[in-house]
N, C-alpha and C positions, 0 to 999 in steps of 0.2 A: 197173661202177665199184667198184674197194673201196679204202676207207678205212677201215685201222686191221685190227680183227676182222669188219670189218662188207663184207658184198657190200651194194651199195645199186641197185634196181631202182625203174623208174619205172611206178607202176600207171596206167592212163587207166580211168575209170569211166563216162566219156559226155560229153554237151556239154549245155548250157542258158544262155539269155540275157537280158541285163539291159539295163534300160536304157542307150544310150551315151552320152548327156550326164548322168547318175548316175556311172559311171562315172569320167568325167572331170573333174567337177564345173564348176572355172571357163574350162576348156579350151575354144574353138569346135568346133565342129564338124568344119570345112571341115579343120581341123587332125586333128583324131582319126581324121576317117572314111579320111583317109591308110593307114593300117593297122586298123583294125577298122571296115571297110563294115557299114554297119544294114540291118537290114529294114524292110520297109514301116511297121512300128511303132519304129524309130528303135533297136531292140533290136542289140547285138552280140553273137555266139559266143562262149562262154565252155568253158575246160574247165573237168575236174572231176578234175586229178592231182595222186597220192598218192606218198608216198613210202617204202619199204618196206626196213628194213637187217637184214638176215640172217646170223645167225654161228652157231658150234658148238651156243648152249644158248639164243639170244632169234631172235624173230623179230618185228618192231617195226612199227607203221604208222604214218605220221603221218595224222593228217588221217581222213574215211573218205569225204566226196563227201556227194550229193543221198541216197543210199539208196535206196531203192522207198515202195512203199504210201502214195503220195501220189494225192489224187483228180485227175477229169481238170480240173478248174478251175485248181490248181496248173500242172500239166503244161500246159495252155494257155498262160497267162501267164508264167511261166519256159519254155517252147518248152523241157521237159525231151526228152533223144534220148539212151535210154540202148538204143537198137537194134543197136547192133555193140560197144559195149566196156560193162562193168558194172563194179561194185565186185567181184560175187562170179564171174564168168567172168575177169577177166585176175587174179586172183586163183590161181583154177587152170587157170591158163595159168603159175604160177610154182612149180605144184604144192604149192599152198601151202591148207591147209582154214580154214576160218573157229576150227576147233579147234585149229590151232598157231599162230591169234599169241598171244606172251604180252605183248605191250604194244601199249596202243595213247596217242600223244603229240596230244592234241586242241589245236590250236592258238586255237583261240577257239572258242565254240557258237552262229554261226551256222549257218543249216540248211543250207546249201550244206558244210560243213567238220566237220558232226558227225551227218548227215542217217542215216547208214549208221552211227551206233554202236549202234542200235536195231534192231529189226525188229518185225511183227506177230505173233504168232503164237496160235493159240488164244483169241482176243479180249482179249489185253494185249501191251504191250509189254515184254520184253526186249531184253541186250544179244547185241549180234548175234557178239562173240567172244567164249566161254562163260567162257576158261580165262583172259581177258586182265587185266589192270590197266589203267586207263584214268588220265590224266594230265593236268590242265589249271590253273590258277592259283586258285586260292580268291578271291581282289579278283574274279576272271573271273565265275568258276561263283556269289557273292552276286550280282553284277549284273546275269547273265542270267537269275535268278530274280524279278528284280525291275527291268525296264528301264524305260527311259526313253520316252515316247508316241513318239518320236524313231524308236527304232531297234527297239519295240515286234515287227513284225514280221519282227525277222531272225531270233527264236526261237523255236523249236517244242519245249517242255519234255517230250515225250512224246519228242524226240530225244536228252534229255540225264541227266533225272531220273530214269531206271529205275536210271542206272548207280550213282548216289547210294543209290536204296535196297537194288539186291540189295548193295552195300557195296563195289564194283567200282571207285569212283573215286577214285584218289588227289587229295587239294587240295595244291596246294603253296603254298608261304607265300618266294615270290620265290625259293625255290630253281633254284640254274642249272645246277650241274651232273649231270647222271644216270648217269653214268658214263666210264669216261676220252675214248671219243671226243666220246660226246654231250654238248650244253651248250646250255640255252634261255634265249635272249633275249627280256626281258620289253620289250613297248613300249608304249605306251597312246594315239596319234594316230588309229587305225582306234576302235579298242574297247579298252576300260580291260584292262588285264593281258594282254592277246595274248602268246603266245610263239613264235618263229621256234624254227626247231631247226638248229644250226650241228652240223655232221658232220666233225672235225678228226682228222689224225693229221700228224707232223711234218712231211708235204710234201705233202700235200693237203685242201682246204676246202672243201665244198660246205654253201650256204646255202638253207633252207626257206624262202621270204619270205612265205608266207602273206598276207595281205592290207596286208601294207606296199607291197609292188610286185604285183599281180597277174598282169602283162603285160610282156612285153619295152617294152612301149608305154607302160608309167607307171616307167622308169626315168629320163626328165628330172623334176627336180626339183618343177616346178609343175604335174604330170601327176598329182594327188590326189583322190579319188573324192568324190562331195557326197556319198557313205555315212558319212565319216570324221567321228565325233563332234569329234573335237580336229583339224581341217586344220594347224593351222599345227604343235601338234607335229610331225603327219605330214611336214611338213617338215625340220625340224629331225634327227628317226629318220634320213630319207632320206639328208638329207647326211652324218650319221656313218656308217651302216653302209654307202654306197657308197666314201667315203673308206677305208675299212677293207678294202671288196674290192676294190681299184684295188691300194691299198699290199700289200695279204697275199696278191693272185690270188686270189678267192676266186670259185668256178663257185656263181652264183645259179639256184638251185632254182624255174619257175613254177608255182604251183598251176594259175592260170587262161588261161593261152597258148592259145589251140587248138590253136599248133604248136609252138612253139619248149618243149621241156623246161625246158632251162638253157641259160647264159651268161656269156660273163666279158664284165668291161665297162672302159670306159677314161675317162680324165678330159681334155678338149681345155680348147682358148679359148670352143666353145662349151658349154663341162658335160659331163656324165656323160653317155654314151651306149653299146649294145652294140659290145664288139669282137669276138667271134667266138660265134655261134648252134649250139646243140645241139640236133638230133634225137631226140637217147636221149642215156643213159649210159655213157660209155666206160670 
């Protein structure tokens, strides 16, 4: 797919699963397990995809996945399965080295979403793109320094704090635009300062939705995860930026689909729901 100067490629880093009524928060069951069937531990498949926009002089990632170097207690509990696709295999599979991205756009520092902007190495951690700028909200990156007993375990500071010291991280201060195609949508219903990355040029949209819509399946409206500090903003988000992609075409981006990449979607008598399902990127 390309928009603007930018080729945009969909990376897959593996699968791991969460709980499904977390997931969906006040959602039944009988309902959700419609499209995300549980396991014996009531867990659903989740991915772990990246977005990656490629032009003459950047090479950009959103997001980086679970990463490695997690023990197998993690890997138990999250059913981490990074056995046929990884961060650093479909990486180069796009002939792409960990030493040419020069940016990377972290959308929130949860460990699922910033897991891979680290590595181990030598018994410390650095950043895992040497040559990269790293990019994420300052409201964001004070909070995950300091969460709430709430949401205390979505963060792993050895995922995120390296990049602060080697000097790697950019803080931004509700900046939106990053340059002419790119532009980040600040929302605070998931987690305070989250930003979406909206991919525009004059006749095509594609939207990162990051953990506003995980799933082709949390695109109705009251489909909001009991992970979401603020639920009812997350409603309110929902209905603007779906209203927005109805009206503007806009191809919504999933991080956490197992399958479905992206999507455009439509507005009936009964709400917002997917109008046509994407495989990959065209």
């Amino acid at each position: 797919m390309q928009i603007g100067k930018y080729k945009l490629s969909s990376i897959e880093t593996g699968n791991f699963a969460l709980d499904g009524g977390a997931m969906f928060g006040v959602v039944p069951r009988p309902l959700w397990e419609k499209t995300n069937p549980p396991d014996e531990m009531n867990r659903i498949t989740l991915g772990a995809r990246l977005l990656l926009l490629q032009s003459g002089s950047r090479k950009i990632l959103v997001d980086t996945g679970l990463g490695n170097n997690w023990d197998e207690k993690f890997k138990r509990i999250y059913r981490v399965d990074q056995s046929q696709k990884s961060l650093s295999t479909s990486l180069l599979q796009k002939n792409v080295e960990p030493e040419d991205i020069t940016d990377v756009i972290i959308t929130h520092l949860h460990f699922d979403h910033t897991g891979g902007s680290t590595k181990f190495v030598d018994g410390k951690w650095i950043p895992t793109f040497p040559n990269a700028k790293y990019y994420v909200q300052r409201k964001h990156f004070e909070w995950a320094k300091n969460p709430s007993d709430r949401d205390r375990a979505s963060f792993f500071p050895n995922r995120f704090l390296p990049l602060y010291e080697y000097g790697m991280l950019e803080l931004l201060d509700n900046q939106t635009q990053l340059d002419d195609e790119i532009e980040l949508l600040v929302i605070n219903g998931h987690t305070f300062s989250q930003q979406m990355v909206k991919v525009s040029d004059s006749s095509n949209v594609l939207l990162y939705c990051s953990d506003l819509m995980p799933c082709t399946s949390h695109i109705p409206i009251p489909y909001v995860m009991g992970y979401d500090l603020q639920p009812l903003v997350t409603v309110e988000e929902k209905k603007t930026i779906l209203r927005r992609a109805v009206d503007e075409n806009w191809i919504l981006f999933f991080e956490h689909d197992p399958v479905t990449v992206a999507a455009a979607v439509q507005h009936t008598e009964k709400g917002f729901s997917v109008k046509e399902k994407f495989e990959q990127l065209k």
